[in-house]
N, CA, C and O of each residue as an XYZ file, in Angstrom:
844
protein
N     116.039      5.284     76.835
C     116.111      6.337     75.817
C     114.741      6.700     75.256
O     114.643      7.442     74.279
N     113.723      6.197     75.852
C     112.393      6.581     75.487
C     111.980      8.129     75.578
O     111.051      8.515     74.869
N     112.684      9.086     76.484
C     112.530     10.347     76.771
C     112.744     11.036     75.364
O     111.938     11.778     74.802
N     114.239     10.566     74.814
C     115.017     10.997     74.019
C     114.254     10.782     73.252
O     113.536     11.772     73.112
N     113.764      9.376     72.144
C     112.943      9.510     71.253
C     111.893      9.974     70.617
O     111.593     10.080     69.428
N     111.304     10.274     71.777
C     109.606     10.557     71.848
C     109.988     12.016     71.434
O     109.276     12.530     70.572
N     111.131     12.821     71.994
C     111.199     14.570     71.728
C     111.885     14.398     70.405
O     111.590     15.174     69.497
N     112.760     13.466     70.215
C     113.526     13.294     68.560
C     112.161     13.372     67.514
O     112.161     14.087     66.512
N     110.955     12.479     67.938
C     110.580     12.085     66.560
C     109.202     13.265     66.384
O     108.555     13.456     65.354
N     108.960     14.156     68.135
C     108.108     15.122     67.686
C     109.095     16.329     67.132
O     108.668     16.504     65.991
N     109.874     16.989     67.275
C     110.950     17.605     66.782
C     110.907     17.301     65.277
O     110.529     18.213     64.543
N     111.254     16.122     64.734
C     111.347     16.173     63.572
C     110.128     16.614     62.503
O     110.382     16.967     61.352
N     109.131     16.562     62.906
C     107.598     17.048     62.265
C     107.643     18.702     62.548
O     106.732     19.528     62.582
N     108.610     18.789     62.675
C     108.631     20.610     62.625
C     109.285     20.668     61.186
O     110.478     20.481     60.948
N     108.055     21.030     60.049
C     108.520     21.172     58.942
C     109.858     22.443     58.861
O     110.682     22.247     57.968
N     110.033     23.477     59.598
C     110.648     24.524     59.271
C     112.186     23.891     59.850
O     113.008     23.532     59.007
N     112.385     23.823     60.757
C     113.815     22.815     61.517
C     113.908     21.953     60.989
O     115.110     21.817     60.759
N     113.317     21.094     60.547
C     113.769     19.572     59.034
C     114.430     20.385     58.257
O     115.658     20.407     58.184
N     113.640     21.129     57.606
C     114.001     21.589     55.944
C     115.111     22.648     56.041
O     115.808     23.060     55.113
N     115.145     22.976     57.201
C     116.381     24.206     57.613
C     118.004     22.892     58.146
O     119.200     23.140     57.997
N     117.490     21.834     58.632
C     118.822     21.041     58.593
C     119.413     19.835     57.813
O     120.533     19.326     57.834
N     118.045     19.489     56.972
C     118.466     18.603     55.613
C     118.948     19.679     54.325
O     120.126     19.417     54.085
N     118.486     20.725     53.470
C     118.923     21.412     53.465
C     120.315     22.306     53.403
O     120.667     23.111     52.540
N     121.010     21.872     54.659
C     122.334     22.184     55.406
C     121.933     23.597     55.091
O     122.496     24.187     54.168
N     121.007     24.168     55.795
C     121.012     25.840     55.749
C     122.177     26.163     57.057
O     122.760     27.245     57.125
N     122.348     25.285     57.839
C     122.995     25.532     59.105
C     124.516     26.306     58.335
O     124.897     27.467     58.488
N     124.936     25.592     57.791
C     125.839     25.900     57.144
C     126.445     27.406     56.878
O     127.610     27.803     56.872
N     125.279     28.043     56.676
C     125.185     29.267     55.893
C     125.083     30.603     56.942
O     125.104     31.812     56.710
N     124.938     29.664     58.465
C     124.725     30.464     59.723
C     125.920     30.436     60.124
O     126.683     29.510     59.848
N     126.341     31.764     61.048
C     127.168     31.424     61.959
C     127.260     31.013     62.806
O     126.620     31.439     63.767
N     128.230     29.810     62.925
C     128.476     28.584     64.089
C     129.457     28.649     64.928
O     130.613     28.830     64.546
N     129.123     28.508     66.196
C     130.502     28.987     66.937
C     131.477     27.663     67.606
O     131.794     27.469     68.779
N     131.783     26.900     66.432
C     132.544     25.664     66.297
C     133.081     25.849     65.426
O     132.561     26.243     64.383
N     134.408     25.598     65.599
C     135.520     25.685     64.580
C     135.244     24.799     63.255
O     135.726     25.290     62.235
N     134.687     23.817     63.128
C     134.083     22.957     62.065
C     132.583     22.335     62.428
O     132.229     21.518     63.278
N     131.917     23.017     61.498
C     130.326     22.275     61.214
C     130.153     21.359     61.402
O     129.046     20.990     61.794
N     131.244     20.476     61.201
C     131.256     18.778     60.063
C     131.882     18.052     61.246
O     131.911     16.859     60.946
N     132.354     18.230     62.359
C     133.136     17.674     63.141
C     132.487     16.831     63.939
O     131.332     17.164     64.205
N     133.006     15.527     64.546
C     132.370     14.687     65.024
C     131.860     15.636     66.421
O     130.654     15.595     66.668
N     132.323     16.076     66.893
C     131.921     17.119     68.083
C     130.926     17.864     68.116
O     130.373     18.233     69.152
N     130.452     18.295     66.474
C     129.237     19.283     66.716
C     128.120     18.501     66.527
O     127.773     17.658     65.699
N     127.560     19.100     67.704
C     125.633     18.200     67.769
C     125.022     18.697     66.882
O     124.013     18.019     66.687
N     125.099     19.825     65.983
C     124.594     20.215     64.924
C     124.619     19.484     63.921
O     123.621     19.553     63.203
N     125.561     18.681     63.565
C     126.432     17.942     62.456
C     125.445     16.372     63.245
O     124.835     15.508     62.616
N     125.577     16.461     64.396
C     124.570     15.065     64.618
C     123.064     14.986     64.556
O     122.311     14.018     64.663
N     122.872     16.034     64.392
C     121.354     16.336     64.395
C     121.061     16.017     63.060
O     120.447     14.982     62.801
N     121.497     16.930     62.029
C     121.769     16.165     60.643
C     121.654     15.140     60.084
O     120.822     14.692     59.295
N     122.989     14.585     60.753
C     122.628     13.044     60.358
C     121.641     12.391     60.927
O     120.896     11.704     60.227
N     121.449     12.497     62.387
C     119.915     11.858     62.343
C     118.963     12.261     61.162
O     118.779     11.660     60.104
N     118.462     13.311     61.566
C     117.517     13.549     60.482
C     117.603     13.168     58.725
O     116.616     12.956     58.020
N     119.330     13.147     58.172
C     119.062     12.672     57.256
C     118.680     11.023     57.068
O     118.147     10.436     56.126
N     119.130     10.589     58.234
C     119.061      8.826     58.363
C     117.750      8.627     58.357
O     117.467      7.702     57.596
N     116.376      9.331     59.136
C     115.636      9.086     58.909
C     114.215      9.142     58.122
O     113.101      8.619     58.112
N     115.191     10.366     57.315
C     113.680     11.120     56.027
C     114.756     10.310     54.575
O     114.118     10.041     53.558
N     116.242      9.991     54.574
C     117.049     10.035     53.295
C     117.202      8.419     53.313
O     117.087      7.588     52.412
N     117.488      8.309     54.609
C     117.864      6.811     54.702
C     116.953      5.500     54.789
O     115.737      5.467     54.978
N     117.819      4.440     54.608
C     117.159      2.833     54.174
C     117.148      2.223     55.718
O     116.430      1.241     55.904
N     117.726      2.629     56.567
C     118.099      2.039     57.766
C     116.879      2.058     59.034
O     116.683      3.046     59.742
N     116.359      1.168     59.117
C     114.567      0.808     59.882
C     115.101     -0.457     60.918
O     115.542     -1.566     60.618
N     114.848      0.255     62.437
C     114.433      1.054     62.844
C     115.605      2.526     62.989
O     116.770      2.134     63.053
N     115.507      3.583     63.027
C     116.887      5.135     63.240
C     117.364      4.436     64.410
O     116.781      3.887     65.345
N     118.607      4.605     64.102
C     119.902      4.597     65.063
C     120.398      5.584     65.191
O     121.101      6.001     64.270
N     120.219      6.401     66.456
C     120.539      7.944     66.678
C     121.940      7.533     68.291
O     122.172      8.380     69.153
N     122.588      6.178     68.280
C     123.548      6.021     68.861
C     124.645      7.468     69.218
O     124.897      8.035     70.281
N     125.027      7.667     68.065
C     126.404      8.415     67.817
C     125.983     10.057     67.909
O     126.839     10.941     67.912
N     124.098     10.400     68.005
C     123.377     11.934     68.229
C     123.461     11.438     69.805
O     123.537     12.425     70.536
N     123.467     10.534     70.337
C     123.156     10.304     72.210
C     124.535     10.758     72.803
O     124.759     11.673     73.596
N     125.457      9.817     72.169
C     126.809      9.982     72.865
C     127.389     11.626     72.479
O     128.505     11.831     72.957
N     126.835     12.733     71.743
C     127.666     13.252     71.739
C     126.844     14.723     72.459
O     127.459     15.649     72.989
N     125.464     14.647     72.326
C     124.776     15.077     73.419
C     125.135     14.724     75.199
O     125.126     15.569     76.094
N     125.363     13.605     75.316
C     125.707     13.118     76.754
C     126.819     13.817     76.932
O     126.706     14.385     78.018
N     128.335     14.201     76.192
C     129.557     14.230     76.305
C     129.567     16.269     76.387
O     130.469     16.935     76.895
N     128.313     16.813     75.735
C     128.340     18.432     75.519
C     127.502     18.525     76.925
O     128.078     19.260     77.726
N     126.487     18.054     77.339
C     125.663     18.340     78.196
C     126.021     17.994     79.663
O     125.878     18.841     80.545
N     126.551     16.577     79.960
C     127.113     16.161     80.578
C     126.058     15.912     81.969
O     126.374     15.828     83.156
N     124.345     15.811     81.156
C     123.391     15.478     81.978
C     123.118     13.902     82.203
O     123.060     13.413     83.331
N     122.958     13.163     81.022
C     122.659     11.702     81.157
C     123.437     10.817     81.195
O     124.467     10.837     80.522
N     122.997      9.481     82.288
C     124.059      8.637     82.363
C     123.339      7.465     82.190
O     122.201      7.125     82.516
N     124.288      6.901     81.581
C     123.974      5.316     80.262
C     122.884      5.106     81.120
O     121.845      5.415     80.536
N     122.638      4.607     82.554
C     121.839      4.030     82.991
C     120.661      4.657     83.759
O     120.064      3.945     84.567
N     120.434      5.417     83.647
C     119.845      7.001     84.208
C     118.200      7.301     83.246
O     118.150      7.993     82.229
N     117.245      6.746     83.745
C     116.255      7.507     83.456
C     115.776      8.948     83.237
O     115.216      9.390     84.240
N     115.822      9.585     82.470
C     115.545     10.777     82.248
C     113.983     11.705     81.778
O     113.074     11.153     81.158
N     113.952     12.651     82.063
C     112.545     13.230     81.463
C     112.926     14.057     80.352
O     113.948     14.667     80.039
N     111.488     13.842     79.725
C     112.248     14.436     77.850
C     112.012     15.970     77.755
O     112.255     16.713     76.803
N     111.243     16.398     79.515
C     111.072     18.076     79.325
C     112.851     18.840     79.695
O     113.325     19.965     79.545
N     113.201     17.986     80.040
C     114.599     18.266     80.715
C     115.567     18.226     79.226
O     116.198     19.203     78.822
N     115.519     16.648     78.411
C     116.502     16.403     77.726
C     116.171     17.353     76.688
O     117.165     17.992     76.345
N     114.684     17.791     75.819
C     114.457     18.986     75.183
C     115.041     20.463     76.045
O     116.065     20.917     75.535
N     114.630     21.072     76.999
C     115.395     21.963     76.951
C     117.033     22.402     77.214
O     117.457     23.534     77.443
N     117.904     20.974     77.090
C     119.243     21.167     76.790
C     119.051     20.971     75.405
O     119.693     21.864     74.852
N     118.564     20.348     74.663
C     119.147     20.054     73.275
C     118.597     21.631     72.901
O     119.553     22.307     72.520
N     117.715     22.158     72.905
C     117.521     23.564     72.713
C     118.644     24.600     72.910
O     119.055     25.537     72.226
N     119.020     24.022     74.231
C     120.324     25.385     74.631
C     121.281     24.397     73.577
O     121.209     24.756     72.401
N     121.915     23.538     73.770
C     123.577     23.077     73.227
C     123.063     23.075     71.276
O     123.939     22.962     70.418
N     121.867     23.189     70.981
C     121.833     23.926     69.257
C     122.120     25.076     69.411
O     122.901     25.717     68.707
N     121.253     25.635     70.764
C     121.689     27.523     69.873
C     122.789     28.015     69.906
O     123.185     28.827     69.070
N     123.517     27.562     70.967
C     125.065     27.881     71.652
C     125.800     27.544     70.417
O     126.671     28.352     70.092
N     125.557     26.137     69.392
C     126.513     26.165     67.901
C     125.787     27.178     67.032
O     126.500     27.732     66.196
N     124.579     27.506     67.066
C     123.899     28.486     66.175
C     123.451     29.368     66.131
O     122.681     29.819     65.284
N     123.996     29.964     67.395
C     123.914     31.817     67.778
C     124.457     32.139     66.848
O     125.515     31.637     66.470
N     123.622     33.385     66.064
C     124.428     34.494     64.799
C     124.307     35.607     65.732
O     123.867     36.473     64.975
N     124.425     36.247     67.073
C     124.310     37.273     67.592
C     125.493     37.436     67.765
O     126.198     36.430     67.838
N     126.034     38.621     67.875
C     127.703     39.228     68.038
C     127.426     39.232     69.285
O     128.480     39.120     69.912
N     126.483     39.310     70.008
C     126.982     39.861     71.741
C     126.019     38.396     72.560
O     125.142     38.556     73.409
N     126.305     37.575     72.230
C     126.108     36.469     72.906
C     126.395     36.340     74.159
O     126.239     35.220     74.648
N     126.880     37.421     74.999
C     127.947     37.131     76.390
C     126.998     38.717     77.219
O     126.941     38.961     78.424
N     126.367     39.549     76.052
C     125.656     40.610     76.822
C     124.543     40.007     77.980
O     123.903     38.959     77.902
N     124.531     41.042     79.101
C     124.038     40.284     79.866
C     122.851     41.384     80.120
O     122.995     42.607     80.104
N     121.612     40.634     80.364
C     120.113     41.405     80.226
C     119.576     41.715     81.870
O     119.217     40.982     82.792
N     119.677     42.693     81.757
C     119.261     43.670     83.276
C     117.948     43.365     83.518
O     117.130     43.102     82.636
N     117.713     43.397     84.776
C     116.012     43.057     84.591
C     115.365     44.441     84.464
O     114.195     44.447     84.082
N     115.945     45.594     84.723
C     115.212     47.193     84.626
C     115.655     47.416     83.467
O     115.670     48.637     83.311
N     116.120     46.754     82.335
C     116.225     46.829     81.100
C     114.627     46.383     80.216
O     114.033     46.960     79.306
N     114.230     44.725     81.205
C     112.932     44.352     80.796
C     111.796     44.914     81.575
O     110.730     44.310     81.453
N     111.817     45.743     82.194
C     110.962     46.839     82.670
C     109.984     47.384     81.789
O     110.394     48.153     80.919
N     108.342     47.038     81.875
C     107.654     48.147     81.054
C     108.095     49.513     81.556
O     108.402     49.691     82.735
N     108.123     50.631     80.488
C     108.056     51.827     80.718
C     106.908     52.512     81.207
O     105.848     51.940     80.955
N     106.819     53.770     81.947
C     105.601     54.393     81.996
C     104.899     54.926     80.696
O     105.628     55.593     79.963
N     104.004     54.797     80.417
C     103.007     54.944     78.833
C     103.668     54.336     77.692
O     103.277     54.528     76.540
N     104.632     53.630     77.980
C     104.798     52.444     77.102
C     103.106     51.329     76.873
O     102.503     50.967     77.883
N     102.784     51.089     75.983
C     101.947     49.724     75.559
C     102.709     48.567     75.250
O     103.726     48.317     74.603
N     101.428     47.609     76.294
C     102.332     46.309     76.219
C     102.896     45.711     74.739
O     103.908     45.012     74.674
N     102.152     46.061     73.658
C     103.002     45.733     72.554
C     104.646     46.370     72.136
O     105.637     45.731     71.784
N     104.475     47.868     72.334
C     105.647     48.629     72.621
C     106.470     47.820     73.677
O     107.419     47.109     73.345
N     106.238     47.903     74.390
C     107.250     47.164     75.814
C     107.559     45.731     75.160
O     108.707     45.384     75.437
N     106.941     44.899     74.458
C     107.117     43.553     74.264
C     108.367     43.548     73.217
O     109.336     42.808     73.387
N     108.265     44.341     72.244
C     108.988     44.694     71.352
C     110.588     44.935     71.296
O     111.559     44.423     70.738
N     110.274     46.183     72.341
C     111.756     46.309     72.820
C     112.504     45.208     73.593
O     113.652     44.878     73.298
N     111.992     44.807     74.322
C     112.603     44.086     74.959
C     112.569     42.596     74.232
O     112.856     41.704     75.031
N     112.283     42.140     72.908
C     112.335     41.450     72.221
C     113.611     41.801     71.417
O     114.379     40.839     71.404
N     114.095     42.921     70.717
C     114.966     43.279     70.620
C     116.316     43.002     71.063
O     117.228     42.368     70.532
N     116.213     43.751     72.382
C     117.294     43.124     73.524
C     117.892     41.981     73.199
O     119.009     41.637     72.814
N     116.429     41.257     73.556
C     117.075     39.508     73.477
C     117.721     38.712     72.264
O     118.367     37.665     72.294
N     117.326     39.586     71.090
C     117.629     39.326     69.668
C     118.926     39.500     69.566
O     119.658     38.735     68.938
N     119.387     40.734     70.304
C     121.026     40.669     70.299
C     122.228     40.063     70.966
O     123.440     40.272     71.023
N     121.100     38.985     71.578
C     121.811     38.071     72.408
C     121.921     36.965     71.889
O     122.905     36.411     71.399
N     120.406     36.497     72.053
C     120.071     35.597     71.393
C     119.664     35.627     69.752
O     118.681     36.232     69.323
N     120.546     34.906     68.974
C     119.318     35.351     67.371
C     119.717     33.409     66.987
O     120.876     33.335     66.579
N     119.190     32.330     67.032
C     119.480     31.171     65.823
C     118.234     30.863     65.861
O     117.401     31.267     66.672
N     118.013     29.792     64.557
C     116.488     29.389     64.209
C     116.221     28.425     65.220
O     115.322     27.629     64.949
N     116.824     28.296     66.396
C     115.772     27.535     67.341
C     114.899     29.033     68.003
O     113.672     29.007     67.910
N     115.491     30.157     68.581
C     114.290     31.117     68.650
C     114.070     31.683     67.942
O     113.489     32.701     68.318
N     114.252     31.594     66.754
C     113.470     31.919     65.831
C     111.834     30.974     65.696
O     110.726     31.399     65.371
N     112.215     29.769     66.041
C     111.041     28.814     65.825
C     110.268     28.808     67.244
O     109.044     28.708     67.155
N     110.678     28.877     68.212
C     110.421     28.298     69.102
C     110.472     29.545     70.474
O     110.305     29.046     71.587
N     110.648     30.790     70.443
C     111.261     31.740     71.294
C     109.674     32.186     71.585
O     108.959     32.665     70.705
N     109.286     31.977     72.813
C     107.723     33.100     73.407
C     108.301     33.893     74.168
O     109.509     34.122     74.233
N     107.009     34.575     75.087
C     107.408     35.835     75.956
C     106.316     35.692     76.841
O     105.208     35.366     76.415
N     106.571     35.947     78.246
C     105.625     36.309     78.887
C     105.918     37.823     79.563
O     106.979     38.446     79.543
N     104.607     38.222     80.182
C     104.989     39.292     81.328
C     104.197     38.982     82.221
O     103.124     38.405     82.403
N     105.142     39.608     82.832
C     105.165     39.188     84.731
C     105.169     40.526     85.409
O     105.772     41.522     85.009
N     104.123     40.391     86.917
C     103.913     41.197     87.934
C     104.659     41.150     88.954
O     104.785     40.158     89.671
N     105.129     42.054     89.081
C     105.849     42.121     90.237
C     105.265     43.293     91.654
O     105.429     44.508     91.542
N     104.712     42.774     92.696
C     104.131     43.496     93.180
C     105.180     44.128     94.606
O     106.269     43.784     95.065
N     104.373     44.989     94.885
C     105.500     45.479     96.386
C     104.440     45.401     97.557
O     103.348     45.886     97.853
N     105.433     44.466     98.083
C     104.424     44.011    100.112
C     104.075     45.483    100.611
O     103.070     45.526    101.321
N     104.632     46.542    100.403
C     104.516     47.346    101.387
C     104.094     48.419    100.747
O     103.766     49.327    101.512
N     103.982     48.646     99.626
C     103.232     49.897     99.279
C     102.100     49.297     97.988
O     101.205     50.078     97.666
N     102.164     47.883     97.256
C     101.413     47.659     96.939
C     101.453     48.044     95.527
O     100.627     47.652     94.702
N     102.399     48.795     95.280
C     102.945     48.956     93.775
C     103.066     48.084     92.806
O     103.781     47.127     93.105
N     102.448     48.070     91.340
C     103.081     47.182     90.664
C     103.765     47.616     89.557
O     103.516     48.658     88.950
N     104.703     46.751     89.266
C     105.066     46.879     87.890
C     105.652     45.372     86.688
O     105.681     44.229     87.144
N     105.943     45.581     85.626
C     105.173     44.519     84.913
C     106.877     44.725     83.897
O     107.424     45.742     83.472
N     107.350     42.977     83.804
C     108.793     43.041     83.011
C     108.086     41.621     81.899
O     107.250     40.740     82.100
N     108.929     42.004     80.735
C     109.103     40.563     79.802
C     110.238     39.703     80.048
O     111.429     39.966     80.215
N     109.617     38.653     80.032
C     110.943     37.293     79.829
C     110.631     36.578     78.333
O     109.550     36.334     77.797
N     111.761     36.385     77.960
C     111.940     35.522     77.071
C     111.849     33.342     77.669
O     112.233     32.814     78.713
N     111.395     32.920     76.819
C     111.256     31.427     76.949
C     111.723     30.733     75.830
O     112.137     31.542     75.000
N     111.819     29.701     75.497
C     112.190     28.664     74.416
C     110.872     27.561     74.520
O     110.068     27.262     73.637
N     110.957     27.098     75.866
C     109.859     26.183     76.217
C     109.105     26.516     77.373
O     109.598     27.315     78.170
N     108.162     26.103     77.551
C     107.086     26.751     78.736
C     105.947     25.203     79.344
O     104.942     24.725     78.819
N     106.676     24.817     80.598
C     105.783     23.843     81.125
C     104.856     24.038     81.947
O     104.844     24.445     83.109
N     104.052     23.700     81.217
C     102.107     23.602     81.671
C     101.524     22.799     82.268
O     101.045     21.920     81.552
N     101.238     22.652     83.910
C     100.439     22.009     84.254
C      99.448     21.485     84.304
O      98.612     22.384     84.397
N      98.805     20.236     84.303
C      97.957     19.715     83.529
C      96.710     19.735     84.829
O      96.958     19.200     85.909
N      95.420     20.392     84.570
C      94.863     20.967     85.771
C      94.044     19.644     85.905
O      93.717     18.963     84.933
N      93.685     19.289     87.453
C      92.810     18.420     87.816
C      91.410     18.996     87.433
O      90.835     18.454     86.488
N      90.846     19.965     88.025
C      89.902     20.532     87.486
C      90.042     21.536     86.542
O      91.072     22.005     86.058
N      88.315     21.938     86.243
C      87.936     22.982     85.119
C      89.275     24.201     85.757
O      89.454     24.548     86.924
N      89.827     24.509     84.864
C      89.986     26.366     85.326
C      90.343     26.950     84.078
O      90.622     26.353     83.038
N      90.296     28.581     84.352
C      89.751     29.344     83.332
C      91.741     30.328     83.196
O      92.401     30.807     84.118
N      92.022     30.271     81.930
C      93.068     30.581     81.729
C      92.949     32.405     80.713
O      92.097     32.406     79.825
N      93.509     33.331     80.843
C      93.517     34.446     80.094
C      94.591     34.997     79.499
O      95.532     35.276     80.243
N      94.721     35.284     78.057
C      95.915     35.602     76.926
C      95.457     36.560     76.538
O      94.285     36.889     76.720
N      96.517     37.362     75.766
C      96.113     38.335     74.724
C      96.391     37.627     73.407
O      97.479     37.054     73.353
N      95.522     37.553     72.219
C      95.753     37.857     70.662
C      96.015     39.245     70.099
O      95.163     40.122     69.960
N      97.348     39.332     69.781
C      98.004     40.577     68.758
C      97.267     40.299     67.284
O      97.197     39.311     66.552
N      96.828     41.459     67.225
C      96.393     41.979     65.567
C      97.966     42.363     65.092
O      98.973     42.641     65.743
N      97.638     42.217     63.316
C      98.707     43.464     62.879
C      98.404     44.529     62.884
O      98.907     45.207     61.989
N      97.709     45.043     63.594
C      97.170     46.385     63.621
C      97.960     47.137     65.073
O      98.133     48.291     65.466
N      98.152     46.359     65.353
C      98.664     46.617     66.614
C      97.610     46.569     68.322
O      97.933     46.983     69.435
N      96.084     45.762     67.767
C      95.368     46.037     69.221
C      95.464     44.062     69.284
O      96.101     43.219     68.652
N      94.675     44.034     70.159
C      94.810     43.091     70.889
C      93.286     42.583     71.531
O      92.459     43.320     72.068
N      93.186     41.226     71.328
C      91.882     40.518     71.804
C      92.237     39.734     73.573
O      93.163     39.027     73.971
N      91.309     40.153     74.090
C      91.284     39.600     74.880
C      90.563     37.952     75.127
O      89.345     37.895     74.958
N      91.147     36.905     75.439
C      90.633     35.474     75.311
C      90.437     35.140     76.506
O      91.289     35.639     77.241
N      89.560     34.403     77.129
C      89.451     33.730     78.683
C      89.229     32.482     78.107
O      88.457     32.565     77.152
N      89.690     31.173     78.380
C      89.635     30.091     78.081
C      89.144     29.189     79.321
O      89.558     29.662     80.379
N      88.320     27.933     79.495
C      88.126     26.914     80.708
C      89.109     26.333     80.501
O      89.862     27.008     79.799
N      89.539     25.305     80.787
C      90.360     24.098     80.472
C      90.723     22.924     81.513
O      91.242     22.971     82.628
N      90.404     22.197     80.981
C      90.718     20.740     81.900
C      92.112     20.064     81.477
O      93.055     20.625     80.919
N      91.988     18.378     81.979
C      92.881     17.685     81.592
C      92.822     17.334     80.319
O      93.835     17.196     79.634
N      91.381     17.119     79.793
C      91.009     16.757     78.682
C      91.068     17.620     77.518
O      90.759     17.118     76.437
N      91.445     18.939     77.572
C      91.302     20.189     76.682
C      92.451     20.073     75.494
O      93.552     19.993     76.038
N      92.533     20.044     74.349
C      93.119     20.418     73.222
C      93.565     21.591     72.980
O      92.787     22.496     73.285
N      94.845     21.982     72.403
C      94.800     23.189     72.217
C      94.570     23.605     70.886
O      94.986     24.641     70.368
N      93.782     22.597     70.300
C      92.942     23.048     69.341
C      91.358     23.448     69.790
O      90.683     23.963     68.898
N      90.834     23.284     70.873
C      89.770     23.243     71.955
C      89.864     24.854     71.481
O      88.972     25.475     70.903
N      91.236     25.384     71.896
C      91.740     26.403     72.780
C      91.480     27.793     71.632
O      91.026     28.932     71.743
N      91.912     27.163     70.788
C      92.052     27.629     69.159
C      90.850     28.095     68.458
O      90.917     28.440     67.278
């Protein structure tokens, strides 16, 4: 259960997701479980972890009864089963939002010529809309906290055409480079322009380095 812990106890240093589930703001969201409070909802176990270990006397956390009921919704880990915590984080990501989608059209399904830049659309324009989109699919405070975007090229073998769509992410795994290499982002102003950044980066790089 070392996978599990290590993402439990960085998770919990997310001041905005603590204070949004000690709190019980969950509460106040719409949950698509017939009861909040039910031994069934991982929401309701998440809770109690977290209150056991910011409220409670009990050293070292016993998150027993948050494992078994994650194992029983997910139906990924087995008692004896080594796991990786990039895997067990992005289910606990999906089986929160699935109790804490407030979107009415949770079941709409996203076209990819929907995430299509437009012609003289700007990539902020294009990012937008199609941020939108996903908002009406997706809306709970895990993407709220945690929701990026990339865009992607899509080129054509035979005439060489490109064109350029957004995806939505929750989590995004980064390979950790053997050597130097040089990575490129945009920074959004509120103004609406945009900095261009080229970064080096090694194994050794911070993304406070980056910062």
């Amino acid at each position: 259960t070392s996978h599990m812990s290590s993402v439990l106890q960085c998770l919990s240093k997310n001041e905005d997701l603590t204070k949004y589930f000690l709190n019980q703001f969950y509460l106040l969201d719409k949950i698509s479980i017939s009861n909040p409070n039910s031994r069934e909802s991982l929401t309701k176990a998440y809770y109690d972890f977290l209150n056991m270990m910011f409220n409670g006397k009990e050293k070292p956390i016993n998150y027993t009864e948050f494992r078994e009921i994650f194992i029983n919704k997910s139906k990924l880990l087995n008692i004896n089963e080594q796991q990786d915590s990039y895997i067990f984080l992005t289910n606990l990501f999906k089986l929160l939002h699935m109790e804490l989608n407030r979107a009415n059209n949770s079941n709409e399904e996203i076209k990819l010529e929907n995430c299509v830049q437009k012609e003289g659309e700007t990539d902020q324009e294009a990012s937008i809309r199609v941020l939108k989109k996903f908002k009406n699919k997706d809306d709970s405070i895990i993407y709220d906290l945690f929701q990026g975007q990339c865009k992607l090229t899509i080129t054509c073998k035979e005439c060489g055409s490109k064109s350029f769509y957004y995806q939505n992410f929750l989590t995004l795994g980064l390979p950790i480079p053997s050597k130097k290499s040089r990575i490129q982002f945009k920074l959004f102003t509120n103004e609406g322009k945009y900095i261009k950044i080229i970064a080096k980066v090694d194994e050794k790089t911070l993304m406070s380095d980056i910062v």
